[in-house]
KEGU-320445 format. One line per 3 residues: number of its first residue (from 1); for each residue x, y, z of C-alpha. Coordinates in nm, 3 decimals, padded with zeros to 5 digits. Each point is the difference from the previous one (the first is absolute). Layout:
// KEGU-320445
NUM	X,Y,Z ~ ...
This chain:
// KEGU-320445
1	01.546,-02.714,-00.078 ~ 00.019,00.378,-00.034 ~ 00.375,00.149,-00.045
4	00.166,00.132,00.308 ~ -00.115,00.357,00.053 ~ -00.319,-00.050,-00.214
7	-00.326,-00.020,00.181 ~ -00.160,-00.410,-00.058 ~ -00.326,00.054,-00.195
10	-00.295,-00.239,00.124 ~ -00.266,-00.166,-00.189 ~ -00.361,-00.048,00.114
13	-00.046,-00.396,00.022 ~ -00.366,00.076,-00.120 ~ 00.055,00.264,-00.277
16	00.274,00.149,-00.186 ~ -00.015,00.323,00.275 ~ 00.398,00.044,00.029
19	00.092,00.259,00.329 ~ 00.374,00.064,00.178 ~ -00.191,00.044,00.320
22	-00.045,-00.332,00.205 ~ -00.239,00.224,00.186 ~ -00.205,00.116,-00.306
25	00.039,-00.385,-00.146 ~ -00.219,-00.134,00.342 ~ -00.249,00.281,-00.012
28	-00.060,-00.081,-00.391 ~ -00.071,-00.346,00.108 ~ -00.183,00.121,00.322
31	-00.269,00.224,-00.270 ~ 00.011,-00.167,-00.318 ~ 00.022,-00.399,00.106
34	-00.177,-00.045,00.285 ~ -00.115,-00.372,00.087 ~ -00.395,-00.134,-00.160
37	-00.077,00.402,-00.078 ~ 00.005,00.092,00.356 ~ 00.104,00.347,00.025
40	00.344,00.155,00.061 ~ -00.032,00.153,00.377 ~ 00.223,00.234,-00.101
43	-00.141,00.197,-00.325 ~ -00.407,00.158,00.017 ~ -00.260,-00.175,-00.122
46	-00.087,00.223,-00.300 ~ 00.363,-00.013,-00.124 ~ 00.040,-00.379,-00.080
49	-00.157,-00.022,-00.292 ~ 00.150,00.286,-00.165 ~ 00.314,-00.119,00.138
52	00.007,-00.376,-00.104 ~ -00.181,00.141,-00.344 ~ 00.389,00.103,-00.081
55	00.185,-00.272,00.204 ~ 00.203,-00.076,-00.335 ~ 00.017,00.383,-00.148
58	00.301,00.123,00.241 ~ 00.250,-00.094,-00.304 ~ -00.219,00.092,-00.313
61	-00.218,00.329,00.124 ~ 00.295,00.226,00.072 ~ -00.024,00.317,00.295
64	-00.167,00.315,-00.107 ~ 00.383,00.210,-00.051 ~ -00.218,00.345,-00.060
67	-00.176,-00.027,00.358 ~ 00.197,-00.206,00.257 ~ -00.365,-00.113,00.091
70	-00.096,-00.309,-00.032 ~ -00.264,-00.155,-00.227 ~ -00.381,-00.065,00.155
73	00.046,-00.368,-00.067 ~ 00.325,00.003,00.216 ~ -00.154,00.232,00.279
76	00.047,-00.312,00.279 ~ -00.047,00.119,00.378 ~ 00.111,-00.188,00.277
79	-00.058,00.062,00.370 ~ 00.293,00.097,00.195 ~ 00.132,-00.304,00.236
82	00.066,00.237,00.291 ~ -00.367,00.137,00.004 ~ 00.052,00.340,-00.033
85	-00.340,00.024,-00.229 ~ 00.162,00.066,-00.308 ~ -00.061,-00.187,-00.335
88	00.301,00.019,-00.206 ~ 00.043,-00.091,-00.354 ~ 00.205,-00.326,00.009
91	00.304,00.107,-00.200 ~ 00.044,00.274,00.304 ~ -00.042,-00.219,00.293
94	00.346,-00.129,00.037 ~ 00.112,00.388,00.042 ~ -00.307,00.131,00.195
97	00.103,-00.308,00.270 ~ 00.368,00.078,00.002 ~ -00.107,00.387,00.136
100	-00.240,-00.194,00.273 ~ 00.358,-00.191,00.085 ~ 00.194,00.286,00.083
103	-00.260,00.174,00.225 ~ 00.000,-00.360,00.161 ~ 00.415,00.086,00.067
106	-00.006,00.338,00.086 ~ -00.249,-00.122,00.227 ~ 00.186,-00.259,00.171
109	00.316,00.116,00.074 ~ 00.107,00.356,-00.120 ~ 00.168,00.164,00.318
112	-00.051,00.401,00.059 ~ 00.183,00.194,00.259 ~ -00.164,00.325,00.074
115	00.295,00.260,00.031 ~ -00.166,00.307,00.113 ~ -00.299,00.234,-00.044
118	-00.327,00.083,-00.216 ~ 00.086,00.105,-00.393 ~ -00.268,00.273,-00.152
121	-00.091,00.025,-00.355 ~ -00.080,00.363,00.055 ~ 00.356,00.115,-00.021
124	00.154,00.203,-00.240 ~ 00.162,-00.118,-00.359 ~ 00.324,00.036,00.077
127	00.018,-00.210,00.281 ~ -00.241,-00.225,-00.108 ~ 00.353,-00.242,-00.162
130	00.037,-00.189,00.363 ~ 00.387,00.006,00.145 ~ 00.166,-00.349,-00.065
133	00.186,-00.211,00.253 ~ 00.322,00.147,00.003 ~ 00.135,-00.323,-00.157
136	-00.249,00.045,-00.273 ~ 00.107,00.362,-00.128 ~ 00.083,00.026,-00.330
139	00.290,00.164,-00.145 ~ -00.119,00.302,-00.224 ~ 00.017,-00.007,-00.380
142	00.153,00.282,-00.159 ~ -00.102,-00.016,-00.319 ~ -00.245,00.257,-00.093
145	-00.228,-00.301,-00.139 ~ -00.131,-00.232,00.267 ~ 00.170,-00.310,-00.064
148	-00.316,-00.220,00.057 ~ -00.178,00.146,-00.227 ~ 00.265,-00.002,-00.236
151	-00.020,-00.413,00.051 ~ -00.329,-00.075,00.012 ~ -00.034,00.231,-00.374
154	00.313,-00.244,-00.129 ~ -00.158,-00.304,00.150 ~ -00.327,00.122,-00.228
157	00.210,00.133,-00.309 ~ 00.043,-00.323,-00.211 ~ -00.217,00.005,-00.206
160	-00.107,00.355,00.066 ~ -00.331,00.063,00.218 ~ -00.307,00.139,-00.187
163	-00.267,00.039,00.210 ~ -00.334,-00.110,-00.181 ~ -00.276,00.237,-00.022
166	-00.309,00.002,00.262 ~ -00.215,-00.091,-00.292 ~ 00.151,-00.309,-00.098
169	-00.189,-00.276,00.124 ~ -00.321,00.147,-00.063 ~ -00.276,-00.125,-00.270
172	-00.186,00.241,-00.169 ~ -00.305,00.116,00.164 ~ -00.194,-00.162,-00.304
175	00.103,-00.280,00.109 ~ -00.138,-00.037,00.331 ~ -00.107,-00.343,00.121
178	-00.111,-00.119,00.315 ~ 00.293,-00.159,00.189 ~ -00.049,-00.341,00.151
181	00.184,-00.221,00.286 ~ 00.301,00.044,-00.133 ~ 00.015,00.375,00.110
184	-00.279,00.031,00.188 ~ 00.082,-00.276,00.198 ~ -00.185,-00.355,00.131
187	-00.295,00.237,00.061 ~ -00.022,00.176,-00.306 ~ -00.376,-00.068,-00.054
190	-00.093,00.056,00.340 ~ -00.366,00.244,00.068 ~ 00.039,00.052,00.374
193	00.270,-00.173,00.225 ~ -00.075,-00.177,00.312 ~ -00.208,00.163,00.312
196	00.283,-00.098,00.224 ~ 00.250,00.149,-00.224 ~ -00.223,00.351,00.048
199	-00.020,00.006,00.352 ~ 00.404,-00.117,00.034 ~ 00.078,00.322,-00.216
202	-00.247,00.266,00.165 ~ 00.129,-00.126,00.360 ~ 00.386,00.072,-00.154
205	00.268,-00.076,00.256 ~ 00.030,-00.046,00.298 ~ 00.080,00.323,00.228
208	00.147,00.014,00.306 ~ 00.187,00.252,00.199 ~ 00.347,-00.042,00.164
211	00.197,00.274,00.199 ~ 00.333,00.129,-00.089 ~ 00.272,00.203,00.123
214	00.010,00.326,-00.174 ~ 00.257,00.215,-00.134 ~ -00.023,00.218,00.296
217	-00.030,-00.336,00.291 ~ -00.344,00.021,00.014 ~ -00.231,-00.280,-00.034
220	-00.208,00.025,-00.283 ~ -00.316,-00.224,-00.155 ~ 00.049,-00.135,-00.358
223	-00.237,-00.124,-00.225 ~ 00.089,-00.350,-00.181 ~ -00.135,-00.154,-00.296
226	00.035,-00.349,-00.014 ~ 00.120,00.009,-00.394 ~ 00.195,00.329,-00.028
229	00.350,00.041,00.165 ~ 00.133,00.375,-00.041 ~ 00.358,00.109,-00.002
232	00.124,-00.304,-00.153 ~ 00.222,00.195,-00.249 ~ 00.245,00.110,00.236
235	00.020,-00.352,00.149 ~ 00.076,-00.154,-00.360 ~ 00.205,00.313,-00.022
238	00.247,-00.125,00.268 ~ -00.003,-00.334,-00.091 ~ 00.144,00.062,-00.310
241	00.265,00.205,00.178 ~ 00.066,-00.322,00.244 ~ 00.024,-00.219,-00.359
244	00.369,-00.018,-00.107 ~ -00.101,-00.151,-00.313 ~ -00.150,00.343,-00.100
247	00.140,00.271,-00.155 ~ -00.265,00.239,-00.071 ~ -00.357,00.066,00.068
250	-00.298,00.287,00.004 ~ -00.288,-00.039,00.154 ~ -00.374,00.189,-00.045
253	-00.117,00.268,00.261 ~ -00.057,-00.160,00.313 ~ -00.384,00.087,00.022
256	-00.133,-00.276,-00.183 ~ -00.092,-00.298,00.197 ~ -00.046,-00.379,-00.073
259	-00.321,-00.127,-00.030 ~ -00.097,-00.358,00.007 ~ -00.285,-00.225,-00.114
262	-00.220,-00.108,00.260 ~ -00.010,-00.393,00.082 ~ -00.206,-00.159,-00.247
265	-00.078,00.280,-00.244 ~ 00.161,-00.109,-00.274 ~ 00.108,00.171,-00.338
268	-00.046,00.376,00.063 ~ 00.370,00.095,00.018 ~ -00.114,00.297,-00.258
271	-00.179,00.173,00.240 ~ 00.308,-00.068,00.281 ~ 00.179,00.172,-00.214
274	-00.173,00.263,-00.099 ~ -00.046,00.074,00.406 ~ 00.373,00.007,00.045
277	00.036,00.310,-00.259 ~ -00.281,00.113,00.135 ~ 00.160,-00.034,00.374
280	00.325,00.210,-00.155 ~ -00.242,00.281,-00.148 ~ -00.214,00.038,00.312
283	00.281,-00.011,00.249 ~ 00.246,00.146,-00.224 ~ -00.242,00.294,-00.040
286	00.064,-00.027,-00.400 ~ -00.239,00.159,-00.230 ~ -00.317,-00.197,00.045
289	00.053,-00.051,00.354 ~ -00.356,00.180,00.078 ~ -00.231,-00.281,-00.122
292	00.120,-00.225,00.209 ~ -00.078,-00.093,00.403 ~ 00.257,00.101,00.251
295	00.015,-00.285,00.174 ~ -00.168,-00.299,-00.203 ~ 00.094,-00.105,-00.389
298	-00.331,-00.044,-00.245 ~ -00.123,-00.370,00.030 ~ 00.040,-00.250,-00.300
301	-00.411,00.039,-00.064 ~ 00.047,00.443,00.018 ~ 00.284,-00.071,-00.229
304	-00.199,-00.173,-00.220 ~ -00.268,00.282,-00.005 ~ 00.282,00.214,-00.070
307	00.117,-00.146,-00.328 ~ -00.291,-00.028,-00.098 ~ -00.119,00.339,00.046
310	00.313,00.084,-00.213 ~ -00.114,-00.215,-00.284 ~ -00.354,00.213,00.025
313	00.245,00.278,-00.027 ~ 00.171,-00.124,-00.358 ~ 00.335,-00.098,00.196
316	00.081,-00.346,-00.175 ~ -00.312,-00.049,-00.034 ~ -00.006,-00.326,-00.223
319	00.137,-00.183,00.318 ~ -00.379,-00.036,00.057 ~ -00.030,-00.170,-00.329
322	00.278,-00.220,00.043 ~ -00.077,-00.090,00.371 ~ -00.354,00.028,-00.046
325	-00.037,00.223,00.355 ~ 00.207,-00.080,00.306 ~ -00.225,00.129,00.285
328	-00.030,-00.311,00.278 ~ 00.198,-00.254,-00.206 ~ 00.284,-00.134,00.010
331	00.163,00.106,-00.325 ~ 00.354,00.059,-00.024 ~ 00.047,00.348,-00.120
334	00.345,00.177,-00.087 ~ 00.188,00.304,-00.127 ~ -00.336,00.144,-00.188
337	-00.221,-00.013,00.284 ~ 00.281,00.137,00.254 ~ 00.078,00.300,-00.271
340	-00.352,00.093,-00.074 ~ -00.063,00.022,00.400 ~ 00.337,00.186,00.058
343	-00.104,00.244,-00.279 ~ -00.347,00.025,00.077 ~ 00.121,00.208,00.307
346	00.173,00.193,-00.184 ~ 00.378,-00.173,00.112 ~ 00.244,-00.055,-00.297
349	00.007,-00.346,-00.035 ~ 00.270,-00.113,-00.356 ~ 00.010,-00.283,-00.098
352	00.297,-00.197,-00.158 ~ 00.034,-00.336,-00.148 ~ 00.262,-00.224,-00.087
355	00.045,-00.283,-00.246 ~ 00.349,-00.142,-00.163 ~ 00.134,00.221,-00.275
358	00.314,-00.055,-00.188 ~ 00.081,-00.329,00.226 ~ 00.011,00.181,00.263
361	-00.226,-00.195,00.301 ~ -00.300,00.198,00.115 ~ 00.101,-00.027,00.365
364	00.376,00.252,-00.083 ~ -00.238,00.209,-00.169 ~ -00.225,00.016,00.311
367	00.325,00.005,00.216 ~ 00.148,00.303,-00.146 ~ -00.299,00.169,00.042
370	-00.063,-00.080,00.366 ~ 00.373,00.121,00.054 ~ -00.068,00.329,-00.143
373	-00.306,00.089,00.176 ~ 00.178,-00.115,00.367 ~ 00.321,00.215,-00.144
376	-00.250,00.347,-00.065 ~ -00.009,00.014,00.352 ~ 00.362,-00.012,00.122
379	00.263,00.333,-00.044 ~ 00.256,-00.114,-00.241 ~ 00.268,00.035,00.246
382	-00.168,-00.237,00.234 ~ 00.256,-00.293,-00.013 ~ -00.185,-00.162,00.361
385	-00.083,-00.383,-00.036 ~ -00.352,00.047,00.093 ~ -00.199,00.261,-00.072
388	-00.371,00.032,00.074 ~ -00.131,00.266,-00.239 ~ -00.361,00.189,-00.003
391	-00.082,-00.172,-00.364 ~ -00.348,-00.136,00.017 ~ 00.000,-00.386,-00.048
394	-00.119,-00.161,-00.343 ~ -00.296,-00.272,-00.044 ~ 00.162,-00.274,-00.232
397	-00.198,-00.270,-00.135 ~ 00.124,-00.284,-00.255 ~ -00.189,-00.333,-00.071
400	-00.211,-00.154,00.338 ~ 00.097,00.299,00.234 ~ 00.033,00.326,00.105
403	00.254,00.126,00.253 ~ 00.119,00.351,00.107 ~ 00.357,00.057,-00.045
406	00.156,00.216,00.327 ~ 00.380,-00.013,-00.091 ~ 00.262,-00.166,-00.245
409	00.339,-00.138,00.077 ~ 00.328,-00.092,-00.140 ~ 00.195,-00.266,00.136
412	00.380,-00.060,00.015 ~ 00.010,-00.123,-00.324 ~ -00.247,00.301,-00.143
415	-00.270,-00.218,-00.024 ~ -00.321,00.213,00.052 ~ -00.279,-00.147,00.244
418	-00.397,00.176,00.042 ~ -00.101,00.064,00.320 ~ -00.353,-00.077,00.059
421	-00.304,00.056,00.212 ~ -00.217,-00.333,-00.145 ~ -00.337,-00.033,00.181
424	-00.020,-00.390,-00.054 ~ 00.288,00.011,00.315 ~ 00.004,00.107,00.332
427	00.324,00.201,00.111 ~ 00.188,-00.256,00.262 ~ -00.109,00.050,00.354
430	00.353,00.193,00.050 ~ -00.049,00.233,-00.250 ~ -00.377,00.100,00.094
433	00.128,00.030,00.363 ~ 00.292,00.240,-00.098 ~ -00.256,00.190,-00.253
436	-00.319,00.027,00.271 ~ 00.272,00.156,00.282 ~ 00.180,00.190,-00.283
439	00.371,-00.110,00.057 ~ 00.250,00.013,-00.251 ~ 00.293,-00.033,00.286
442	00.046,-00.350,-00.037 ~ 00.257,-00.301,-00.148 ~ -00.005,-00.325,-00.074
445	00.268,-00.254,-00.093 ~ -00.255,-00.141,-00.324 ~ -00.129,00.306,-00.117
448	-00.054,-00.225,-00.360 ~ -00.250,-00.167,00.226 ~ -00.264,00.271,00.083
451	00.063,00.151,-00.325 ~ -00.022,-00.252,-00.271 ~ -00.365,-00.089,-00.013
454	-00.041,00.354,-00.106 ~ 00.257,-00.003,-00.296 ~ -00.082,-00.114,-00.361
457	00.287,-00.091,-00.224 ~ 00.132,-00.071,-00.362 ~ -00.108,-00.373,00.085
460	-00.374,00.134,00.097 ~ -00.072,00.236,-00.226 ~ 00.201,-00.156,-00.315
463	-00.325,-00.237,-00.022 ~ -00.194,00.296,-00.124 ~ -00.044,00.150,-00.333
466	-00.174,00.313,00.034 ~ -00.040,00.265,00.312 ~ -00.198,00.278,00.062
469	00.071,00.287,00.292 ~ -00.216,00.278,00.118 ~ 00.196,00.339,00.134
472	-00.171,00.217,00.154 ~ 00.048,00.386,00.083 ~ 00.315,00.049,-00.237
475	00.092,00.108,-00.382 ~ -00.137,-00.203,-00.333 ~ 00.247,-00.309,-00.048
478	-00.070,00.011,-00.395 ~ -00.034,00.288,-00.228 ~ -00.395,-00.158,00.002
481	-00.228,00.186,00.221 ~ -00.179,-00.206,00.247 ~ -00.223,-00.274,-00.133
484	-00.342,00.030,00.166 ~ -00.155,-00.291,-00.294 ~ 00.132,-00.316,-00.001
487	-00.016,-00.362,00.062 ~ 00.122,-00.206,00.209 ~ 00.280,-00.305,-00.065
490	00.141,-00.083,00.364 ~ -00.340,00.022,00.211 ~ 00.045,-00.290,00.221
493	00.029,00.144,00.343
C-alpha cells in the first residue's frame, strides 16, 4: 500500500505496464489486452499493432526529453467517448475529456443576470479597462513598480528565467525526414481525404441571421456563424473581474473571435487557429488585414492552398518534405505552416520556443513570456484588476495541440493561469449568448464556472516539455531575425 500522500502505482495484470491513473490503467487493458484478439473499440485500427508491438517498452524505451513528442511506435489514437470527431492520442484523453466536462457544467447550471445595456469593442483605449462593482475596486498601489508584476517576476526568479532561443528545437535542414503519425497524426499517409469530408468543409457553417438592438435602439440584422462567437474577450474580461480568487489579468484586443471545429471534422485545430489570428488581423484592421474577406474567414481547404503557395514561395519550405503536401488531407500541421502563411503576406509572424533550461520547467519559461507580451500593452501606472489591452493574441502549440492564448491570469496565491480560445470546445451556451448580443453588463454568483473551461494551468501544461508560440505584428523576441527555414517538432494540430 502506497504511503499517505503518495499516489498508489498500479500494475497491468497482463504485462509489467505500471500507471498512477486508474483511468489510464483500464484504457491500457481496453487497447493492449483485449479478449481472443478482438479489437479495442476504443483505439483505430491501424494503431494496434504498433501499439501492442511496445506493450512491455513503457519502462525500458524512455520519452524523447529533446522533443516532448512522442515516439512513432507510441503514436496511439483513440476516439473521443463524447463524439466530438476527434482522435486523440491516448496519453491526452483523460485531459481532452475533463475540458468536454466543464462545458457540460457551465452548461447546466451557470446563472447570468443581465444588468444593463450593449458593450462595443469600438471604444477608445482608455476606457476600454471596464469599471468594477463598487465592491470590487481595488485600492491603488503606490509604488512606482506595479506590484503584480513585481510577483509574478519573483514567483519566476528561482532559478532565474532564460528564455530559450526560437531556434532551439529545430534539426538541421540536412536533416530533413518525412514525419510520420506521430506528428502528422493517425492520417499521416493519407493522398486525398474523404468526399464527405470535402463537401462538409466547402459548405462551412451554418449561417443564419438574427436581429439585434443597436447602439442607437434600432433593430438591426446580424449575421451568425454557427462556429465563431465574437466579443468573447470582454465577456472573459468580466468574469475574471466577478472571480475573487483572481488577482490580476490582461486580456488580447477584443477583435479576435472564437472559432470552432465543425461536428465531425476532426483534427484540424491548426487551421482554427490560424482563423482566429486571422479574425484579430482582419477585424482589427492590423497590417495584413487587406487579404482577407470582410465578412467570411478563408476555409480549411483555401488555407491549405495558402501554405502551400508559401512553400512555392521558399517560406519553410521543407514542411512539404516533412509532410509530404497537405492540400485535401488531413495532416496535422503547426507553427511552420502557420508562419510561412503569416509571412507569405507579408505579416510579421516570430516565432519562439521553449524547452527546460537550467531546471527550470518549460511551461515558467513559456509563462513569463506570455506575461510580458499581455504586460506591453498596459500603461505602467495601470494598477486596474482587469485590463483588456490591444496586444494581438499568440498561436501556442506544444505536443497533440494547438490553442490560441487570449489572456493570462494570476490568482490569489500568484499562480498564473492561460486564457484560451481552443477550437476542440464550444464556448458554453451563456457565454456565446452574451458574445452574439455583445454584453459585458452582466454577473454571476460562479463566475469560476463559465470561465474555467477556457483556463489552462500549472497542472495542464506541466505535462509538456517543449512549446512553441507565434506573435504576430510586434518586435523580434530574440536577437535572431525571423526564421523563414525550419522544421517542424510540435505539428500535431
Amino acid at each position: 500500500m502506497a504511503n499517505k500522500g503518495e499516489e498508489e502505482v498500479l500494475s497491468c495484470p497482463f504485462c509489467d505496464y505500471k500507471e498512477k491513473s486508474d483511468y489510464q490503467m483500464l484504457l491500457h487493458v481496453e487497447v493492449m489486452h483485449t479478449e481472443d484478439g478482438e479489437e479495442s473499440p476504443f483505439a483505430l485500427k491501424d494503431e494496434l499493432a504498433a501499439a501492442r508491438h511496445t506493450t512491455n517498452e513503457k519502462a525500458s524505451v524512455p520519452q524523447n526529453k529533446s522533443s516532448g513528442r512522442a515516439s512513432p511506435a507510441q503514436a496511439v489514437f483513440v476516439e473521443c467517448p463524447y463524439h466530438c470527431g476527434e482522435q486523440v492520442l491516448s496519453d491526452e484523453l483523460q485531459f481532452h475529456t475533463d475540458f468536454h466536462v466543464a462545458e457540460d457544467m457551465a452548461n447546466e447550471d451557470a446563472t447570468v443576470i443581465d444588468i444593463t445595456s450593449n458593450f462595443s469593442t469600438d471604444i477608445s483605449n482608455a476606457i476600454r479597462n471596464h469599471d468594477p462593482l463598487p465592491s470590487e475596486r481595488q485600492t491603488p498601489v503606490k509604488d512606482k513598480e506595479n506590484r503584480w508584476t513585481s510577483s509574478i517576476r519573483d514567483m519566476f526568479s528561482s532559478p532565474r528565467f532564460t528564455l530559450s532561443s526560437s531556434t532551439s528545437l529545430r534539426i538541421k535542414k540536412n536533416d530533413v525526414r518525412r514525419l510520420g503519425k506521430a506528428e502528422l497524426g493517425p492520417y499521416a499517409n493519407e493522398k486525398r481525404m474523404p468526399s464527405w469530408l470535402i463537401r462538409l468543409l466547402e459548405d462551412g457553417a451554418k449561417i443564419t441571421v438574427t436581429n439585434n438592438i443597436g447602439h442607437d435602439g434600432r433593430l438591426v440584422k446580424v449575421e451568425v456563424i454557427e462556429n465563431e462567437t465574437p466579443h468573447l474577450i470582454p465577456v472573459l474580461a468580466r468574469l475574471s473581474k466577478l472571480d475573487r480568487n483572481i488577482s490580476r489579468a490582461f486580456y488580447c484586443d477584443p477583435s479576435v473571435r472564437h472559432v470552432a471545429k465543425l461536428p465531425k471534422e476532426g483534427g484540424f485545430c491548426g487551421y482554427r487557429n490560424i482563423q482566429m489570428l486571422i479574425s484579430y488581423i482582419r477585424d482589427a484592421k492590423a497590417p495584413g488585414h487587406k487579404y482577407f474577406d470582410k465578412k467570411r474567414l478563408p476555409s480549411i481547404l483555401r488555407l491549405q492552398d495558402m501554405i502551400e503557395d508559401a512553400w512555392d514561395q521558399g517560406y519553410n519550405a521543407v514542411g512539404r518534405k516533412e509532410t509530404g503536401g497537405i492540400r485535401m488531407t488531413r495532416k496535422y500541421i503547426g507553427t511552420p505552416e502557420a508562419q510561412a502563411l503569416l509571412l507569405s503576406l507579408g505579416i510579421n509572424a516570430e516565432v519562439q520556443a521553449f524547452s527546460a533550461k537550467d531546471r527550470v520547467e518549460a511551461y515558467r519559461n513559456l509563462m513569463e513570456a506570455v506575461w510580458k507580451h499581455f504586460e506591453s500593452g498596459v500603461e505602467l501606472d495601470n494598477t486596474d484588476k482587469v485590463v483588456v489591452t490591444d496586444v494581438p493574441p499568440l498561436y501556442f502549440q506544444h505536443r497533440g495541440h494547438s490553442l490560441t492564448i487570449v489572456g493570462i491570469e494570476l490568482d490569489s496565491e500568484e499562480r498564473p493561469n492561460l486564457v484560451v480560445f481552443d477550437p476542440t470546445y464550444n464556448p458554453s451556451r451563456q457565454l456565446r449568448r452574451l458574445g452574439l448580443k455583445n454584453k459585458v453588463a452582466f454577473t454571476t454568483p460562479t463566475p469560476e464556472k463559465l470561465i474555467d473551461a477556457h483556463r489552462r494551468d500549472e497542472r495542464y501544461l506541466g505535462r509538456y516539455k517543449d512549446f512553441e508560440l507565434i506573435k504576430i505584428n510586434g518586435p523580434a523576441w530574440s536577437t535572431a531575425s525571423c526564421i523563414t527555414q525550419w522544421t517542424a517538432t510540435n505539428h500535431l494540430e
